[in-house]
CHARMM internal coordinates of N, CA and C (Angstrom, degrees):
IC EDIT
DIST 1 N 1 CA 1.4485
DIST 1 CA 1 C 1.5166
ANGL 1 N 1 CA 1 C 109.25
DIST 1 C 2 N 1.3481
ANGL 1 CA 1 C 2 N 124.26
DIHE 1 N 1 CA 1 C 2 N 135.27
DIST 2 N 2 CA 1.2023
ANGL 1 C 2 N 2 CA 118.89
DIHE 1 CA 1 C 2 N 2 CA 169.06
DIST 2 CA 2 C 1.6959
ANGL 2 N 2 CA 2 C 119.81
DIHE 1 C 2 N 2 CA 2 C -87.88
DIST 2 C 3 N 1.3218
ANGL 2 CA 2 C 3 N 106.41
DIHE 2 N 2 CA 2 C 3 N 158.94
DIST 3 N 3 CA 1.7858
ANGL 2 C 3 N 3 CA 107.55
DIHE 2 CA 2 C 3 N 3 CA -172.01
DIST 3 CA 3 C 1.3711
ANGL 3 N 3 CA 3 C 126.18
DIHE 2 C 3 N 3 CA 3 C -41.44
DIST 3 C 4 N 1.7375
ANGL 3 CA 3 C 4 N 103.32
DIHE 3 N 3 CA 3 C 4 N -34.28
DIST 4 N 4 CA 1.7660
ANGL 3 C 4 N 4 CA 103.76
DIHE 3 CA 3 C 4 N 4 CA -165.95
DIST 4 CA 4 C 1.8100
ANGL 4 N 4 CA 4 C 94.68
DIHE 3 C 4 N 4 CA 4 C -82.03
DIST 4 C 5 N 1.4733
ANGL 4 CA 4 C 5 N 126.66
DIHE 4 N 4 CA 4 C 5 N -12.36
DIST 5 N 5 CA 1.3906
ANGL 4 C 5 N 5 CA 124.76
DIHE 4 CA 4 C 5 N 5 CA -164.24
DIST 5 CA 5 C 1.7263
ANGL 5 N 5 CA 5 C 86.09
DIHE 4 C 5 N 5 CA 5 C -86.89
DIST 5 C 6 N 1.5646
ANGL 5 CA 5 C 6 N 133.92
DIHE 5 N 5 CA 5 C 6 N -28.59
DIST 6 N 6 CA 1.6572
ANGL 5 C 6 N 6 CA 131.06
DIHE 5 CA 5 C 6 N 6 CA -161.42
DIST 6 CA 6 C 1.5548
ANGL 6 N 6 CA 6 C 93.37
DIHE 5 C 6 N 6 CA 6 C -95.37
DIST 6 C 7 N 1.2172
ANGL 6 CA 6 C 7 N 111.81
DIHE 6 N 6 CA 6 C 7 N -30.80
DIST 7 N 7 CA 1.3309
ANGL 6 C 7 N 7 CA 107.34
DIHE 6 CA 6 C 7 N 7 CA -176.41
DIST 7 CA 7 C 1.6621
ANGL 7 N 7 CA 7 C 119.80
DIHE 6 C 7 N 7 CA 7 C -83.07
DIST 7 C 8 N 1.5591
ANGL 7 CA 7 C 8 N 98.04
DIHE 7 N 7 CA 7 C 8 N -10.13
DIST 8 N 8 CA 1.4228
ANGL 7 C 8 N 8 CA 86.80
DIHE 7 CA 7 C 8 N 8 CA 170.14
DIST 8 CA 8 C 1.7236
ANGL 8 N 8 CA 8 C 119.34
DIHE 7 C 8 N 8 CA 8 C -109.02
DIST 8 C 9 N 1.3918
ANGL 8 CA 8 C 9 N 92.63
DIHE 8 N 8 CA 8 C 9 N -13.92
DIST 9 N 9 CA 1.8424
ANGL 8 C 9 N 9 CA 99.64
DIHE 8 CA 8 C 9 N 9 CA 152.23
DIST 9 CA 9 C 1.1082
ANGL 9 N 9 CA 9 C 140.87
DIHE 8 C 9 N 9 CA 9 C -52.29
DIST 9 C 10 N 2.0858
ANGL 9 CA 9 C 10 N 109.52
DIHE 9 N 9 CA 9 C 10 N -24.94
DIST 10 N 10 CA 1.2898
ANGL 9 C 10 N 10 CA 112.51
DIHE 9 CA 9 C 10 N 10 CA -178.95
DIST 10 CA 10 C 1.2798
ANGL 10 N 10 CA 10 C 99.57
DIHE 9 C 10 N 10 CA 10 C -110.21
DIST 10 C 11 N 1.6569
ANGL 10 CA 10 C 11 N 131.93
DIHE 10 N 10 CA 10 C 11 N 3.05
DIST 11 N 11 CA 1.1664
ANGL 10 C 11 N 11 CA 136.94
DIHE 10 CA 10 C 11 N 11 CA 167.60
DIST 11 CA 11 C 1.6664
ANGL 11 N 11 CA 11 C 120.68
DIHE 10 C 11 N 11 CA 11 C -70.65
DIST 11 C 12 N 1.3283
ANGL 11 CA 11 C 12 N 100.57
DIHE 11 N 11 CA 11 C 12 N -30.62
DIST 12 N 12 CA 2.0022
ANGL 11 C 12 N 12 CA 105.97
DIHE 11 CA 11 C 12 N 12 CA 175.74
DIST 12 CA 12 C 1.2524
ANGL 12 N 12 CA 12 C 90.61
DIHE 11 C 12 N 12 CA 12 C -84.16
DIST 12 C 13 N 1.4639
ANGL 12 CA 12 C 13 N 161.53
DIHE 12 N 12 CA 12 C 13 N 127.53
DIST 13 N 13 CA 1.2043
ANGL 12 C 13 N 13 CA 160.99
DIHE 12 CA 12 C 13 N 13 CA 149.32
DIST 13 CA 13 C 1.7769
ANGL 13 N 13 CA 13 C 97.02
DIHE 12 C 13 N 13 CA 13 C 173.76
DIST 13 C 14 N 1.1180
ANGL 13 CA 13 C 14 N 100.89
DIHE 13 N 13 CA 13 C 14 N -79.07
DIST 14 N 14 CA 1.9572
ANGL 13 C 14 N 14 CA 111.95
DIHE 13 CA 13 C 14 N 14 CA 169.39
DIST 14 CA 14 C 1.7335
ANGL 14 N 14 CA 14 C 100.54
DIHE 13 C 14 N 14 CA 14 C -51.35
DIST 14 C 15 N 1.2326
ANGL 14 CA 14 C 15 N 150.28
DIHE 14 N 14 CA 14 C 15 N -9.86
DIST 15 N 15 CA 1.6075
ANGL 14 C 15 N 15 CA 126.59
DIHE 14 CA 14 C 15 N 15 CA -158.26
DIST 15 CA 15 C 1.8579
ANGL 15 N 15 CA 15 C 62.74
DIHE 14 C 15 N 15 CA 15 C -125.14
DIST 15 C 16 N 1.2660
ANGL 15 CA 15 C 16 N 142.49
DIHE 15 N 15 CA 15 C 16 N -52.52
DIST 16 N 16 CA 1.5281
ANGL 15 C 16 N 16 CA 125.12
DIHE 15 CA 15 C 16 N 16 CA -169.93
DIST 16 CA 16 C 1.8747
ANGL 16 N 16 CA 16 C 112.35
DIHE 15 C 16 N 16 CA 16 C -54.27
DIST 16 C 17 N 1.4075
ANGL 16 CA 16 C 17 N 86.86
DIHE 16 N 16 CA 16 C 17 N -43.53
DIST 17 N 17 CA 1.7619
ANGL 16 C 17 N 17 CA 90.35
DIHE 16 CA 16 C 17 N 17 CA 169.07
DIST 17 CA 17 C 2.0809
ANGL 17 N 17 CA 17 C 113.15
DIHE 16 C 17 N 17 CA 17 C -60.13
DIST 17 C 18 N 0.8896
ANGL 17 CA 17 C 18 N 74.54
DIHE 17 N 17 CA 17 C 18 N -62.62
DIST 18 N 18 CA 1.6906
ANGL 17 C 18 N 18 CA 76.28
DIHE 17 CA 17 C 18 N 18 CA 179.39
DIST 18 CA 18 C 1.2413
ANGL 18 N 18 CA 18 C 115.54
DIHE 17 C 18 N 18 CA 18 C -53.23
DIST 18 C 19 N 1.4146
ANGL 18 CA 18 C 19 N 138.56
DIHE 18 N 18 CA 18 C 19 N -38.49
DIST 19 N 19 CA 1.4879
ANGL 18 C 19 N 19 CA 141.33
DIHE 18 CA 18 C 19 N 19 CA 165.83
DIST 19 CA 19 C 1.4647
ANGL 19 N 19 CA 19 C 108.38
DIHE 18 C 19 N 19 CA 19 C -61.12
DIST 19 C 20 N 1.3193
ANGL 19 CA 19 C 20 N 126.57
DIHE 19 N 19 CA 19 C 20 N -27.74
DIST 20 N 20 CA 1.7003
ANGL 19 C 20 N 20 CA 112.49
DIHE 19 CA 19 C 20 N 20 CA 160.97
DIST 20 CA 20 C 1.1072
ANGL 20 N 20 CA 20 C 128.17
DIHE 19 C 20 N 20 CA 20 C -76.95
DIST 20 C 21 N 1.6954
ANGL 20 CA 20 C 21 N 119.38
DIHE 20 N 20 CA 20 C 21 N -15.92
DIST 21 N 21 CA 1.1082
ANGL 20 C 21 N 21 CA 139.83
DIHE 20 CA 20 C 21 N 21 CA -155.51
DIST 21 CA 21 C 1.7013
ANGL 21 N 21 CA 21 C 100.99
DIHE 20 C 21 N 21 CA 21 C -70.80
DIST 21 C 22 N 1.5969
ANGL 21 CA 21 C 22 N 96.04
DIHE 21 N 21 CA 21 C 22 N -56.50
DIST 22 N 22 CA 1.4850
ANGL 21 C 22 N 22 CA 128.94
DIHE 21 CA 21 C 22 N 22 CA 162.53
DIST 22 CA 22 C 1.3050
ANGL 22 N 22 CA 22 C 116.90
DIHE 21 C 22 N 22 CA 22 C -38.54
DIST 22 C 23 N 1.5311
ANGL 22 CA 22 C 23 N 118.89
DIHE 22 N 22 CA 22 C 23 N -64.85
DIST 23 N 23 CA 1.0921
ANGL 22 C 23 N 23 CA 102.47
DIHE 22 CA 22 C 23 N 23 CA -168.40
DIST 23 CA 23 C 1.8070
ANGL 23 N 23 CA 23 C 119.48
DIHE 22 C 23 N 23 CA 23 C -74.96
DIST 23 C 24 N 1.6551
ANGL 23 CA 23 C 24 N 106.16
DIHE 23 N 23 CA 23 C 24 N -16.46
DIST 24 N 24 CA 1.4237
ANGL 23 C 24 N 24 CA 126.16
DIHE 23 CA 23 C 24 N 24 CA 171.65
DIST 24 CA 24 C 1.2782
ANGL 24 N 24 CA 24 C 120.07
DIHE 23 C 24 N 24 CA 24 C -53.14
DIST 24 C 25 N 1.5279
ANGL 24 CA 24 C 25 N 105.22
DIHE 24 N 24 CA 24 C 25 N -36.76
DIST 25 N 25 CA 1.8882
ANGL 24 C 25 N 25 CA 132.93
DIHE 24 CA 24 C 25 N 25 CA 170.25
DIST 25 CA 25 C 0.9424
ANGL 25 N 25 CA 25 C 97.03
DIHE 24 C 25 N 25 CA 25 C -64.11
DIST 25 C 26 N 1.6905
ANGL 25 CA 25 C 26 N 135.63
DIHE 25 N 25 CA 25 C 26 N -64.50
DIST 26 N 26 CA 1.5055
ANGL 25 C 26 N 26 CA 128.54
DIHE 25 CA 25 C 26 N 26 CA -157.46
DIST 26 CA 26 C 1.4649
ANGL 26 N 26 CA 26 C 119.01
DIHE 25 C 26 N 26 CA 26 C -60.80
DIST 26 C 27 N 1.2527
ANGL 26 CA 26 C 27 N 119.65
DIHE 26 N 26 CA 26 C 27 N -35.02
DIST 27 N 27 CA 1.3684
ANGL 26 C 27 N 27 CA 137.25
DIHE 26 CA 26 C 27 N 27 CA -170.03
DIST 27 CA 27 C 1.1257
ANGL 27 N 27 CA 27 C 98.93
DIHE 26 C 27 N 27 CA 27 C -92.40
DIST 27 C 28 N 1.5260
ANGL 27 CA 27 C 28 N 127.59
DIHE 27 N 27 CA 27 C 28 N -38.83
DIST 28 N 28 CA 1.9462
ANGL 27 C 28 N 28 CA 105.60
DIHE 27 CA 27 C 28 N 28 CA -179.70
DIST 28 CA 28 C 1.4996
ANGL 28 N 28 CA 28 C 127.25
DIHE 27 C 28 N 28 CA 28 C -85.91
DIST 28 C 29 N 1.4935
ANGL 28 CA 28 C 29 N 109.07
DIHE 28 N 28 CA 28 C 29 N 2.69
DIST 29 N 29 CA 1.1290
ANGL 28 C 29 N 29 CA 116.11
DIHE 28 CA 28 C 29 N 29 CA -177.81
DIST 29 CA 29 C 1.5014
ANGL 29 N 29 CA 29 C 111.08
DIHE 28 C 29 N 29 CA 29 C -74.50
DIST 29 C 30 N 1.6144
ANGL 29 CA 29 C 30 N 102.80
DIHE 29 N 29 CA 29 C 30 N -51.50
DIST 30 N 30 CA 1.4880
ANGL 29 C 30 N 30 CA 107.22
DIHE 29 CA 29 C 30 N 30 CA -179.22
DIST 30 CA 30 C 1.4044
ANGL 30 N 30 CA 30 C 128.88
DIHE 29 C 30 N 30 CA 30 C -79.86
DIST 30 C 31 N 1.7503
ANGL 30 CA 30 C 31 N 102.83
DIHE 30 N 30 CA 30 C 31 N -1.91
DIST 31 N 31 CA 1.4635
ANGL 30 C 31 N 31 CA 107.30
DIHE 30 CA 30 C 31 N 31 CA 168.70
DIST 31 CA 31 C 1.7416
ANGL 31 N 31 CA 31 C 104.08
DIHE 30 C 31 N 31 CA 31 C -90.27
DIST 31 C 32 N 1.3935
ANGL 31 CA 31 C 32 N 129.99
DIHE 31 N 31 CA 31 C 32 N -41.48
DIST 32 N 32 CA 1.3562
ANGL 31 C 32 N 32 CA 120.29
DIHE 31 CA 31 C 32 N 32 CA 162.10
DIST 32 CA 32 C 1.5653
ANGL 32 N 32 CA 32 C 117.20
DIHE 31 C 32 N 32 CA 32 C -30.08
DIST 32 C 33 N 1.6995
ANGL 32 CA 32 C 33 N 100.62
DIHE 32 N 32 CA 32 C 33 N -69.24
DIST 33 N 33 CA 1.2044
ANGL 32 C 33 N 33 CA 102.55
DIHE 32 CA 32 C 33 N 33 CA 175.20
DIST 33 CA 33 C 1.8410
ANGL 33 N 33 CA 33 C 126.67
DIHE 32 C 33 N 33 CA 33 C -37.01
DIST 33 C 34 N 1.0061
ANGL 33 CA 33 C 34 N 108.77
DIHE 33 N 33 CA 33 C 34 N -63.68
DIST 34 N 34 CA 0.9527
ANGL 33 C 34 N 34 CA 117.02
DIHE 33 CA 33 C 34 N 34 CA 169.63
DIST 34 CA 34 C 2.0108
ANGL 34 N 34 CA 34 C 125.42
DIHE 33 C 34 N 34 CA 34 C -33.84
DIST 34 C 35 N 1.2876
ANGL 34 CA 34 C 35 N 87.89
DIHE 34 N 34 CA 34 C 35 N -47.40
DIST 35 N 35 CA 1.8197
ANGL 34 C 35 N 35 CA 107.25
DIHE 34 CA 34 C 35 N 35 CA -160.05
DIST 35 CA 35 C 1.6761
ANGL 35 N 35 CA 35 C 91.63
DIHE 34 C 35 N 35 CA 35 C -67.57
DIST 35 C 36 N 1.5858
ANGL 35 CA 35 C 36 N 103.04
DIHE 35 N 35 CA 35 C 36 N -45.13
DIST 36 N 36 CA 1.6866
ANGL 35 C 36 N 36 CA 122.71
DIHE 35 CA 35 C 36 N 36 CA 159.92
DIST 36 CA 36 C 1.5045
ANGL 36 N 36 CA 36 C 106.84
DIHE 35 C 36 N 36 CA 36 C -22.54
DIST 36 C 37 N 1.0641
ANGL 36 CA 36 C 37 N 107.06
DIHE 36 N 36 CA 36 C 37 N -74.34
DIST 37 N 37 CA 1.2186
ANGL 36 C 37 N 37 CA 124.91
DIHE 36 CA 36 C 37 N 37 CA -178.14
DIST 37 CA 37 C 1.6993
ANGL 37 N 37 CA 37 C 132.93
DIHE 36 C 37 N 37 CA 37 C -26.34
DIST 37 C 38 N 1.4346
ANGL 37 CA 37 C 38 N 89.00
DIHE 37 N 37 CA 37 C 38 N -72.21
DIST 38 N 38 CA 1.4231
ANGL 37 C 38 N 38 CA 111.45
DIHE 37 CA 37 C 38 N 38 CA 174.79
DIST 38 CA 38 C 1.4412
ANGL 38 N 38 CA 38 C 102.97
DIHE 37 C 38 N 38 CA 38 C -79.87
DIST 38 C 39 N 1.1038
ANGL 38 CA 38 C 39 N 132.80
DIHE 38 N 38 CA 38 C 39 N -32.80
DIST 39 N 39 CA 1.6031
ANGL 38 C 39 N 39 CA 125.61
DIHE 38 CA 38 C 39 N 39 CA 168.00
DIST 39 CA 39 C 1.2968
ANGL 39 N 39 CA 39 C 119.64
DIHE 38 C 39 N 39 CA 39 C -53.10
DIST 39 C 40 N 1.4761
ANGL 39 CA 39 C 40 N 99.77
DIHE 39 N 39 CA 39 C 40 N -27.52
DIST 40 N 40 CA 1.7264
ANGL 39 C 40 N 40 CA 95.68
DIHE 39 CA 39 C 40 N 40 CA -162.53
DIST 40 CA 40 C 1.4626
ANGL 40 N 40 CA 40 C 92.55
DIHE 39 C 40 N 40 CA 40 C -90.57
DIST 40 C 41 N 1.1813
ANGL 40 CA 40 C 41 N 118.27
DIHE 40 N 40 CA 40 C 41 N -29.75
DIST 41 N 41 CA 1.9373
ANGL 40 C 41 N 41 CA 121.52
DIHE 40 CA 40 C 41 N 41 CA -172.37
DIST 41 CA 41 C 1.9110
ANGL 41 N 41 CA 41 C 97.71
DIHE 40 C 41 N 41 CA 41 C -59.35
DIST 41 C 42 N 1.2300
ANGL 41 CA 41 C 42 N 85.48
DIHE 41 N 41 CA 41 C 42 N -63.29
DIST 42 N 42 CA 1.3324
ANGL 41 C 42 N 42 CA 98.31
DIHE 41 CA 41 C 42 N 42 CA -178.87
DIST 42 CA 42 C 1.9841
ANGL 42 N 42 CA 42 C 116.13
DIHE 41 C 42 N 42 CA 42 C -33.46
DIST 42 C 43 N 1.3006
ANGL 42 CA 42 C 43 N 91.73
DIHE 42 N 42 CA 42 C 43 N -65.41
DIST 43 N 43 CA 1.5869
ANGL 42 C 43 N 43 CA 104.92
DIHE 42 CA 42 C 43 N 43 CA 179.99
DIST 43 CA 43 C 1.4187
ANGL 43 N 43 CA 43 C 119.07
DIHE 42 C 43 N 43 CA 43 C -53.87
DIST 43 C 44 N 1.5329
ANGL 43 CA 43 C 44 N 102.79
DIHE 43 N 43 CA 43 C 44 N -54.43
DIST 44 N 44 CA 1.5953
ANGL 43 C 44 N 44 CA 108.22
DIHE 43 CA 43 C 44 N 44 CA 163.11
DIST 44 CA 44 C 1.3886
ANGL 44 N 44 CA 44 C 119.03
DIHE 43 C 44 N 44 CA 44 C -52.58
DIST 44 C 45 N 1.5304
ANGL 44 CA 44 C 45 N 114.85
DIHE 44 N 44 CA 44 C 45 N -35.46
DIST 45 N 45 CA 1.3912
ANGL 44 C 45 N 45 CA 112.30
DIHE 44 CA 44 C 45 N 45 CA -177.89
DIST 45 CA 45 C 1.5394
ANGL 45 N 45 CA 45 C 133.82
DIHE 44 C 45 N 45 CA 45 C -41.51
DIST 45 C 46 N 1.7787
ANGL 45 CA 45 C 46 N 84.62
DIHE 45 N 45 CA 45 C 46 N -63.08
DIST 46 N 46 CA 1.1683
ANGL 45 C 46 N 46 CA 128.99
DIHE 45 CA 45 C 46 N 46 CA -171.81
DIST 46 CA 46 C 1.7725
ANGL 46 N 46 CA 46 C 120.24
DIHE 45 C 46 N 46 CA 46 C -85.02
DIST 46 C 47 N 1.0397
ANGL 46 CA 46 C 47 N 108.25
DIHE 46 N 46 CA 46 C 47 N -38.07
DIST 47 N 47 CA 1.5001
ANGL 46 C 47 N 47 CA 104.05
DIHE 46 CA 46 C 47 N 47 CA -177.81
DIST 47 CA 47 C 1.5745
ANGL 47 N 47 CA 47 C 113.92
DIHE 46 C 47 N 47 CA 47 C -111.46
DIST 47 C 48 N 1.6201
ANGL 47 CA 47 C 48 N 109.45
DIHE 47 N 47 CA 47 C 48 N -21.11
DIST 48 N 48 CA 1.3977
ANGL 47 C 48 N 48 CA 93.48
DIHE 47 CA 47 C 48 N 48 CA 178.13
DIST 48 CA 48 C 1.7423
ANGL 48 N 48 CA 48 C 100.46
DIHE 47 C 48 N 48 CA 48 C -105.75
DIST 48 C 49 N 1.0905
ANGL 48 CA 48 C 49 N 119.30
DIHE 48 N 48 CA 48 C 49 N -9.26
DIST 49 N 49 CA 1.7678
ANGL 48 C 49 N 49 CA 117.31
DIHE 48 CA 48 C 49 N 49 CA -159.69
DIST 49 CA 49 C 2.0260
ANGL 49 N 49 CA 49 C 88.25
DIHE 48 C 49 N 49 CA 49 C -111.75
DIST 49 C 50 N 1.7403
ANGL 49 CA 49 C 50 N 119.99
DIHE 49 N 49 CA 49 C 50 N 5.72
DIST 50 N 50 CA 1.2364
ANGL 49 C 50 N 50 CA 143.25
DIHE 49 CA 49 C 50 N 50 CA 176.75
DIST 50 CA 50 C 1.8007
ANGL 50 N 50 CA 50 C 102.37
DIHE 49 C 50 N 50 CA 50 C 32.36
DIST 50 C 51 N 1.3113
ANGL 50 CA 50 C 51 N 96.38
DIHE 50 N 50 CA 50 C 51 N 49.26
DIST 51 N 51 CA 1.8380
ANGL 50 C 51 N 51 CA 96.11
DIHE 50 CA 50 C 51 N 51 CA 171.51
DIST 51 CA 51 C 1.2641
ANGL 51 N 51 CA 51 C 118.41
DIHE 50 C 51 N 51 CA 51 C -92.18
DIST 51 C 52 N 0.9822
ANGL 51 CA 51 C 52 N 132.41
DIHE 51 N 51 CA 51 C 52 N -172.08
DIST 52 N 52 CA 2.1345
ANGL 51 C 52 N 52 CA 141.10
DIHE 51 CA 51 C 52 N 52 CA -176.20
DIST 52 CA 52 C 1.4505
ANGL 52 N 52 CA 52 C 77.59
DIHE 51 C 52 N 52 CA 52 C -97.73
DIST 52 C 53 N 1.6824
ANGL 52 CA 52 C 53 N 114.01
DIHE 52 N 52 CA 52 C 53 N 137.57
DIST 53 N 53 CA 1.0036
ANGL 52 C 53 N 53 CA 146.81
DIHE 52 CA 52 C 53 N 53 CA -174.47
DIST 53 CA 53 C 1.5173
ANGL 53 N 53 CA 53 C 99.91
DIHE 52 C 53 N 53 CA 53 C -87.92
DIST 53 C 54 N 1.1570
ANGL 53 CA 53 C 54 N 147.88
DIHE 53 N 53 CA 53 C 54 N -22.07
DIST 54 N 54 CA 1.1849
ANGL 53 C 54 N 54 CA 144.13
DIHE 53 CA 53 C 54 N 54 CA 144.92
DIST 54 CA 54 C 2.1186
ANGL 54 N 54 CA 54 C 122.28
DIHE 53 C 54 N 54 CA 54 C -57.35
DIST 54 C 55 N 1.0774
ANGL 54 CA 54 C 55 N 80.58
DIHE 54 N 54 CA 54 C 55 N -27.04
DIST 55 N 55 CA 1.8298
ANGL 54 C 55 N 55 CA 82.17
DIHE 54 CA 54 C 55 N 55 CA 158.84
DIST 55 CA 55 C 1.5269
ANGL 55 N 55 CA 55 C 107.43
DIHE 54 C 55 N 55 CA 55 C -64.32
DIST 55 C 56 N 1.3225
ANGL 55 CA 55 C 56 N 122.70
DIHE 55 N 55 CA 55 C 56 N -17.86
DIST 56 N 56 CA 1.5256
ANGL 55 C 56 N 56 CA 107.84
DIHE 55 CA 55 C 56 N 56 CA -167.90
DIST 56 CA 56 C 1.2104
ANGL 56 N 56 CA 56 C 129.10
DIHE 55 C 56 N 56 CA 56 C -50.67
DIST 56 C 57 N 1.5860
ANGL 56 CA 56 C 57 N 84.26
DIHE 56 N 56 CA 56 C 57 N -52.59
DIST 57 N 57 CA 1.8229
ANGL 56 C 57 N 57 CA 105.42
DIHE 56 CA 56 C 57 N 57 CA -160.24
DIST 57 CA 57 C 1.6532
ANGL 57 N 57 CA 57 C 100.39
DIHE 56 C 57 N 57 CA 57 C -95.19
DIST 57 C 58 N 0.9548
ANGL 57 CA 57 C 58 N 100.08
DIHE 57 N 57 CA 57 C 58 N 47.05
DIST 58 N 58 CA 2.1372
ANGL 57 C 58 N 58 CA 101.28
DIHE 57 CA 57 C 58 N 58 CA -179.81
DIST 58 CA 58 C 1.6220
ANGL 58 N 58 CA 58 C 90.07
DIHE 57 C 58 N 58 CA 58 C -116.15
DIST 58 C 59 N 1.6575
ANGL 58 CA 58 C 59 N 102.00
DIHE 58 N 58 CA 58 C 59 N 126.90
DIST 59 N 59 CA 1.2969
ANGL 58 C 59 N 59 CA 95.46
DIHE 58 CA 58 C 59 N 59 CA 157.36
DIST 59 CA 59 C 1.7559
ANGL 59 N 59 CA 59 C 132.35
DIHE 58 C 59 N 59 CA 59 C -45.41
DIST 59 C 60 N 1.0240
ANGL 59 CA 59 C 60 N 102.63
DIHE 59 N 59 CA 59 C 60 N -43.82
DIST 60 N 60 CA 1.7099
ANGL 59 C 60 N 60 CA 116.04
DIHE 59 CA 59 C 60 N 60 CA -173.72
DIST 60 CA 60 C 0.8310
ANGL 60 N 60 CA 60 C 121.82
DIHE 59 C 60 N 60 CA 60 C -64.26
DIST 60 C 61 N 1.8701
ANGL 60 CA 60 C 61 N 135.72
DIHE 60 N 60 CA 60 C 61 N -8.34
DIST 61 N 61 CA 0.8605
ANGL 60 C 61 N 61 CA 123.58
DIHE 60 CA 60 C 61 N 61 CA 154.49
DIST 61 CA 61 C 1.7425
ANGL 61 N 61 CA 61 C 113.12
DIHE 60 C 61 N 61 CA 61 C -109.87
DIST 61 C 62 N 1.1023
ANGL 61 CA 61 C 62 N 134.77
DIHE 61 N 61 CA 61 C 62 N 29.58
DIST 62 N 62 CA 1.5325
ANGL 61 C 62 N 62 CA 132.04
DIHE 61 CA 61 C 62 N 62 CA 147.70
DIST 62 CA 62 C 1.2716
ANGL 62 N 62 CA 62 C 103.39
DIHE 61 C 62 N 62 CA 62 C -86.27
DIST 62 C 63 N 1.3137
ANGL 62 CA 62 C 63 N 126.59
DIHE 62 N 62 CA 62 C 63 N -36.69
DIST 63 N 63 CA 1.4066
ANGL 62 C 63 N 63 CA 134.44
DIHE 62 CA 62 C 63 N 63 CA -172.77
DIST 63 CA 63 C 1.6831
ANGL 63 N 63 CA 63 C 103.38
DIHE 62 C 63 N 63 CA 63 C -71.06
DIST 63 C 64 N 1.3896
ANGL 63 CA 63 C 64 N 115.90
DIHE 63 N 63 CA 63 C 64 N -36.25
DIST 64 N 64 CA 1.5801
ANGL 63 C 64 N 64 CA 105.18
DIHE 63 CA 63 C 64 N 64 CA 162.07
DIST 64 CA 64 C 1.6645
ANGL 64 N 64 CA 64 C 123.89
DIHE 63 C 64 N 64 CA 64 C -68.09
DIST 64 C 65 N 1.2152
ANGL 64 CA 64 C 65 N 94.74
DIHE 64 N 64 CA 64 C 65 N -31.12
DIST 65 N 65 CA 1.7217
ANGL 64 C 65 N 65 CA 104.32
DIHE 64 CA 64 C 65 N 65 CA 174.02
DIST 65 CA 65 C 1.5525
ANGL 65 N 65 CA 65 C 113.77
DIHE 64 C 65 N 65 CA 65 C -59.09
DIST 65 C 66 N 1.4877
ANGL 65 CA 65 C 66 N 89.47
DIHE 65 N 65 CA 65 C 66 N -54.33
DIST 66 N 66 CA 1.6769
ANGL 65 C 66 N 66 CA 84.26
DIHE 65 CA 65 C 66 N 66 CA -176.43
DIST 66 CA 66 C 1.4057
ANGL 66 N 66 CA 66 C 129.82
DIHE 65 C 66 N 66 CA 66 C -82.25
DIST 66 C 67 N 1.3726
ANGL 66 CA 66 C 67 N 103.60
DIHE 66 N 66 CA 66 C 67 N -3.74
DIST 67 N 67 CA 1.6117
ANGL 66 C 67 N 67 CA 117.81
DIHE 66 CA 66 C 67 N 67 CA 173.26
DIST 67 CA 67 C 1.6641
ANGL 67 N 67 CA 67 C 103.72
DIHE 66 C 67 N 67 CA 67 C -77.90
DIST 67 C 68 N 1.6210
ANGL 67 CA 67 C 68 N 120.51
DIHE 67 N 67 CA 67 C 68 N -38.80
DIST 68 N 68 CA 1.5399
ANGL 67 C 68 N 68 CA 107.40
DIHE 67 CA 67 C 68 N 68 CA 163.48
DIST 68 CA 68 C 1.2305
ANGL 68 N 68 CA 68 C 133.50
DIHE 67 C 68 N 68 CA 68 C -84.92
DIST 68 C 69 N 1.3204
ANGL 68 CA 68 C 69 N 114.26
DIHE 68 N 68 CA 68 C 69 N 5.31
DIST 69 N 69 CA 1.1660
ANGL 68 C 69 N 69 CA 129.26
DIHE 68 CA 68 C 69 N 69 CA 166.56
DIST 69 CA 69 C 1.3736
ANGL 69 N 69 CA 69 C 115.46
DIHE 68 C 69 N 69 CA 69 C -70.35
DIST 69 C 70 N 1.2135
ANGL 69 CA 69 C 70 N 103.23
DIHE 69 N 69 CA 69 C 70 N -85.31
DIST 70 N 70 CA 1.5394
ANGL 69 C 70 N 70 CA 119.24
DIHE 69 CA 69 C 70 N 70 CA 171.14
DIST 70 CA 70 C 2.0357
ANGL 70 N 70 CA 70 C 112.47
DIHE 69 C 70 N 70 CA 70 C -69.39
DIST 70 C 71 N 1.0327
ANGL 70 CA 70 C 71 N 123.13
DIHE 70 N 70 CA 70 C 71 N 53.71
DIST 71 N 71 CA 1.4343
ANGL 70 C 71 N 71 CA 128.82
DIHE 70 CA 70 C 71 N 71 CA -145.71
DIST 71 CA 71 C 1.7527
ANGL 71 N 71 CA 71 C 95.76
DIHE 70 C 71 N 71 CA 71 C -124.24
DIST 71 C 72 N 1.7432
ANGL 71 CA 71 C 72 N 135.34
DIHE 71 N 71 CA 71 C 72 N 91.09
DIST 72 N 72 CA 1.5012
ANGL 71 C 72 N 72 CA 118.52
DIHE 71 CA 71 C 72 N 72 CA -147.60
DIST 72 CA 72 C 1.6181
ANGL 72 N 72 CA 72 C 96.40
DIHE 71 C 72 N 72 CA 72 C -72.61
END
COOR INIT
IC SEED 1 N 1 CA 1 C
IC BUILD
């Protein structure tokens, strides 16, 4: 075998790693984001707006949030 034929045998192995790498990136960004998300509701909820941390996860009160939010 000549070099450029070994060198491109051990070249598909590293570009297969790196294409999972990617898709591992794509998906953890928007679950961070996300976790972001609900952490920060949560935190704000609870420690600065000083409510029972079981109010969190109730629909009825995001649905009050977002009714004064978006409220014309």
């Amino acid at each position: 075998m000549s070099e450029k034929t070994q060198a491109a045998g051990k070249a598909k192995p590293a570009v297969r790693k790196t294409a999972r790498w990617r898709i591992v990136i794509r998906w953890m960004i928007p679950l961070f984001l996300l976790l972001a998300l609900v952490g920060g509701m949560t935190f704000g909820y609870v420690f600065i707006g000083k409510q029972s941390l079981s109010d969190v996860f109730q629909w009825k009160t995001w649905q009050h949030v977002i009714d004064l939010v978006f409220a014309p």
